[in-house]
N, C-alpha and C positions, 0 to 999 in steps of 0.2 A: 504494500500500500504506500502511494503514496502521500507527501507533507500534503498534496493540494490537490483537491477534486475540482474537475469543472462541472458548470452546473447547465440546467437548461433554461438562464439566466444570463448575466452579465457577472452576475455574484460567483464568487470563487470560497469553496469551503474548506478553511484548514484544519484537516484531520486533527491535528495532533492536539491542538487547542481546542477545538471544536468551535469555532465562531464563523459566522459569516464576513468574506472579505469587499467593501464596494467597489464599485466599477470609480475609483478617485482617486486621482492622478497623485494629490496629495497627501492619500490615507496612509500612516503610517506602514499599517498590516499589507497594503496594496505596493507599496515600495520593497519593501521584502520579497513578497511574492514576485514582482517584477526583476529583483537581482538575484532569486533564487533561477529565475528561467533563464536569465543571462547567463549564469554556470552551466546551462546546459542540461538543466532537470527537466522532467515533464511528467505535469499534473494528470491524473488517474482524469479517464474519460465521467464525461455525465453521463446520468443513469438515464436509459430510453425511457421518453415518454411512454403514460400510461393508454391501455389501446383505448381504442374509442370505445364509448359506450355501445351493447348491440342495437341494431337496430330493428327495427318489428319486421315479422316472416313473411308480410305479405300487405303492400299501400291500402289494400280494403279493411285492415284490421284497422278499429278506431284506433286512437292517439293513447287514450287510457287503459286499453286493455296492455296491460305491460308483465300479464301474469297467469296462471289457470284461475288460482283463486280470482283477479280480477275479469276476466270470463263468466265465471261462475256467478261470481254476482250481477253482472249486466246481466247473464241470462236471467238470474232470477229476478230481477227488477223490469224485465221484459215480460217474462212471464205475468207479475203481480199486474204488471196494466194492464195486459191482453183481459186477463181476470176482470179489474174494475171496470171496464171496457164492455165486458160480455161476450167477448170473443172467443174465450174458454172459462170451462167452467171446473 
């Protein structure tokens, strides 16, 4: 492991300290890290983005059905109207 991770930021994280370093020409921690890479080091890669969220199985499925139990309950609140309705009994 490396002294310095890079991030999927501008911010640079010093392992061994554990702080965040800013993107500041003038920051102390940020002068360090810049004459540690002039010797020739290099900072551990950033960790890959996280995946995207899935996305629904098919454009005709509403927006809120995001689940069976949320299925389940549309169906039954489909049902229950069809009921108040008279449409089943």
């Amino acid at each position: 492991m490396a002294k310095y991770k890079l991030t999927q930021t501008d911010l640079i994280f010093d392992t061994e300290e554990r702080h965040w370093i800013p993107n500041d020409p003038t920051n102390g921690h940020r002068i360090l890290y810049e004459q540690w890479l002039a010797r020739g080091n290099t900072p551990d890669p950033a960790d890959p983005p996280p995946p995207p969220p899935p996305s629904r199985a098919h454009p005709d499925v509403p927006a809120n059905i995001v689940s069976v139990a949320a299925l389940r309950d549309e169906v039954a609140n489909l049902v229950a109207k069809l009921k108040t309705l008279g449409v089943l009994t």
